[in-house]
N, C-alpha and C positions, 0 to 999 in steps of 0.2 A: 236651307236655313236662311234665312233674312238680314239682313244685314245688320249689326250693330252700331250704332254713329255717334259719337259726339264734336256736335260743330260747334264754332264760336263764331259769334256775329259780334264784330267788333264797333258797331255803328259809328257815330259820328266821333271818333277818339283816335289817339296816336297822330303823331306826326310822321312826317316818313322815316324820318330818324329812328324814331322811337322803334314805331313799327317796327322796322328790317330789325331792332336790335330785339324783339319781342319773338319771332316768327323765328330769328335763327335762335335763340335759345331755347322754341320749342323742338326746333329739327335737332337738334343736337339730343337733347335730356331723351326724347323720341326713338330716335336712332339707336343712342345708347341701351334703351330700355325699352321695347318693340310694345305699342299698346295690343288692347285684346279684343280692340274695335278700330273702326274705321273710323280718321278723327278728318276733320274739317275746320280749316278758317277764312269765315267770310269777313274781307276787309274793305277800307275806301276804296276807290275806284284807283285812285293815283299813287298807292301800294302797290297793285298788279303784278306789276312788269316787272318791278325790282325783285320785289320775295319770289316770282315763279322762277326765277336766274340760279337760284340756290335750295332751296326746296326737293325735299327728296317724297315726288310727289305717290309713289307707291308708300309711303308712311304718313303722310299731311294734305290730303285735298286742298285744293284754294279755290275759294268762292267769292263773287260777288256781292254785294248785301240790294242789287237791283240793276234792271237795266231797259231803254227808254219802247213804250208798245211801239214804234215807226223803226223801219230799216233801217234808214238811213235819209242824210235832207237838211234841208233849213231847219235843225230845232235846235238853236244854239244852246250849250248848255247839256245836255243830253248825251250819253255814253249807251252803244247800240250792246244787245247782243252778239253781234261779229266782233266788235270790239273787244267785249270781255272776253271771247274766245279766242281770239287772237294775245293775248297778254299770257295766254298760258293756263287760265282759269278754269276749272272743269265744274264748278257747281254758280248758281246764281239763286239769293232767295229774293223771293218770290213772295205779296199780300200779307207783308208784314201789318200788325195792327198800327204801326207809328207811318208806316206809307198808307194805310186809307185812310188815317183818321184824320195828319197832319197834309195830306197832298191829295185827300180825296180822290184815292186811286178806286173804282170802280170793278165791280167783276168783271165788267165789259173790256174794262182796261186792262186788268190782270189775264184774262182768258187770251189777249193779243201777247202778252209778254210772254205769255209760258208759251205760246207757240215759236214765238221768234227765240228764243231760249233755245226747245227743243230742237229748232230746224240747225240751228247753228253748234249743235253738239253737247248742249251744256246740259246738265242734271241738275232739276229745281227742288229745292228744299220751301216748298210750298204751305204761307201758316195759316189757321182759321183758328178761331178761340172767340170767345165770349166776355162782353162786357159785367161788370157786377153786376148795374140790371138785370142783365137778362140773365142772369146766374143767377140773383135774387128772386124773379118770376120763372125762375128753373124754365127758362127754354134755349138752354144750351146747348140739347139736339138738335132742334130745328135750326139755330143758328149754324151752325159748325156744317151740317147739311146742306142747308143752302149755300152756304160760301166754296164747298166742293164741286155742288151742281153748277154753280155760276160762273166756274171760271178752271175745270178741267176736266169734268164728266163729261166733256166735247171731244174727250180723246180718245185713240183706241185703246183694246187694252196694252196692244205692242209700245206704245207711246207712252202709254202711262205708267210702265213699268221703270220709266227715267223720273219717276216724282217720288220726292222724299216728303211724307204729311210732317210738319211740325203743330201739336197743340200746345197753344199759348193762350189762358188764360187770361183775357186784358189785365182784371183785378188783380194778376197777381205778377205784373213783369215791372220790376225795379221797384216792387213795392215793399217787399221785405215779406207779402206773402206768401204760402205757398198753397196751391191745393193738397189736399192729401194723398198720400199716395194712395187711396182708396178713391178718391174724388176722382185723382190723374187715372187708375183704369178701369174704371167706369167708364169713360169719356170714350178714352182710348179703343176700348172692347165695340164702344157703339160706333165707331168709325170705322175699324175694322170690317165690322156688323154692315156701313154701307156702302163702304167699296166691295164689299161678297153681294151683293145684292145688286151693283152695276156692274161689275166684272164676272163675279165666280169667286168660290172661297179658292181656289188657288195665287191670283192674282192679290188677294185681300193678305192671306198669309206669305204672298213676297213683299208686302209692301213694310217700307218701314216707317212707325210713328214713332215721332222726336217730341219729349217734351221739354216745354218752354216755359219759363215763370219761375222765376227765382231757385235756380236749382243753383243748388251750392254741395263743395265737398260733403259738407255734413249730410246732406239729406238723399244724395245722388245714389248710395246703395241701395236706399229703402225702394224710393220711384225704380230704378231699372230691376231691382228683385222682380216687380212687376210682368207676369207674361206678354199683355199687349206693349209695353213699354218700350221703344227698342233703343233709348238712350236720348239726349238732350240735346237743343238749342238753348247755348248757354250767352247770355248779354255779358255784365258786368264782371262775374268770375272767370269768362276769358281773357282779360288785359292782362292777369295775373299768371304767370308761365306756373308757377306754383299752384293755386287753385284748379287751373285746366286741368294740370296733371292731376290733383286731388282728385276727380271728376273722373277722369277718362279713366283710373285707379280702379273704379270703383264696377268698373267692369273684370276686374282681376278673384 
């Protein structure tokens, strides 16, 4: 069976303060009450260290929200994959749509990160999703395709069994909308559909798709009722220890 997951990508939010006070009352509520999925939180860079210290990480993954394509070197500014794995971190995402859009991160560029990711131990929760255009000229197949071919179909399939697909919807992340849960597996089932087509249908059904785009308590049953669905990257409803848990609930 495939894994079930819901992660939070905390983007650019919390202080560290905050943070550590957010993370340990998910570990705790957690702890207490054992989820019925694999849950994930990817936070800033400068969270890391602190929360992996406490973190009871057989219940709560911790991941990165990115980390830079070069080893290591003159790129001031820049956090490596050794780095993150070194902090304790065991997930990094990976072609977020606000990292190509806003930093013009490239397949070519992402295709380096997931490797240096993988070499260094870490499991990439990897996104591809479609703009409203091209959702409006329905070719959010060939999008989502190409963004897989472009920057991990270079792997083997032993390799690739470390990538977590997240589909995220551009039109629909922070915008209040959501695709349907019909829309979401549709999508889902054709991705499935083309990783069985590069790998083999067994590789296709270990893999897990996360969906992204305004999933909240309310609607998180209906999406993971879903077969292809195998749970959420969640933005804005993970700052909320209440909401996550609404979410990750909804795996109950």
């Amino acid at each position: 069976m495939r894994k079930k997951i819901v992660a939070g990508n905390w983007k650019m939010n919390m202080n560290l303060q905050d943070g550590i006070a957010l993370a340990k009352e998910l570990n705790e509520t957690l702890t207490a009450e054992k989820p019925n999925c694999g849950v994930v939180i990817c936070t800033p860079f400068i969270h890391l260290a602190s929360i992996a210290q406490f973190l009871n990480q057989d219940i709560i993954g911790l991941g990165a929200e990115n980390c830079a394509d070069k080893e290591k070197g003159a790129y001031t500014g820049e956090v490596s994959a050794e780095m993150v794995k070194s902090t304790g971190a065991q997930y990094v995402i990976l072609g977020h749509s606000e990292r190509r859009e806003y930093y013009a991160e490239t397949p070519e560029i992402l295709k380096e990160k997931v490797k240096l990711a993988l070499k260094n131990g870490l499991k990439v929760i990897f996104c591809i999703g479609e703009s409203l255009e091209e959702r409006e000229a329905n070719k959010q197949n060939e999008v989502v395709k190409a963004e897989l071919e472009g920057s991990v179909f270079n792997l083997t399939a032993e390799e690739f069994a470390n990538i977590v697909i997240a589909y995220e919807p551009i039109w629909a992340i922070g915008t209040g909308k959501t695709a349907t849960a019909e829309q979401a597996e549709e999508i889902h089932a054709f991705i499935r559909s083309v990783v069985a087509d590069k790998y083999g249908a067994e590789v296709a059904d270990a893999t897990s798709i996360l969906y992204g785009g305004s999933c909240k308590p309310g609607n998180a049953r209906e999406l993971f009722a879903k077969p292809d669905i195998d749970g959420g990257l969640i933005g804005g409803a993970s700052l909320k220890a209440a909401d996550f848990k609404g979410i990750i609930d909804a795996w109950k």
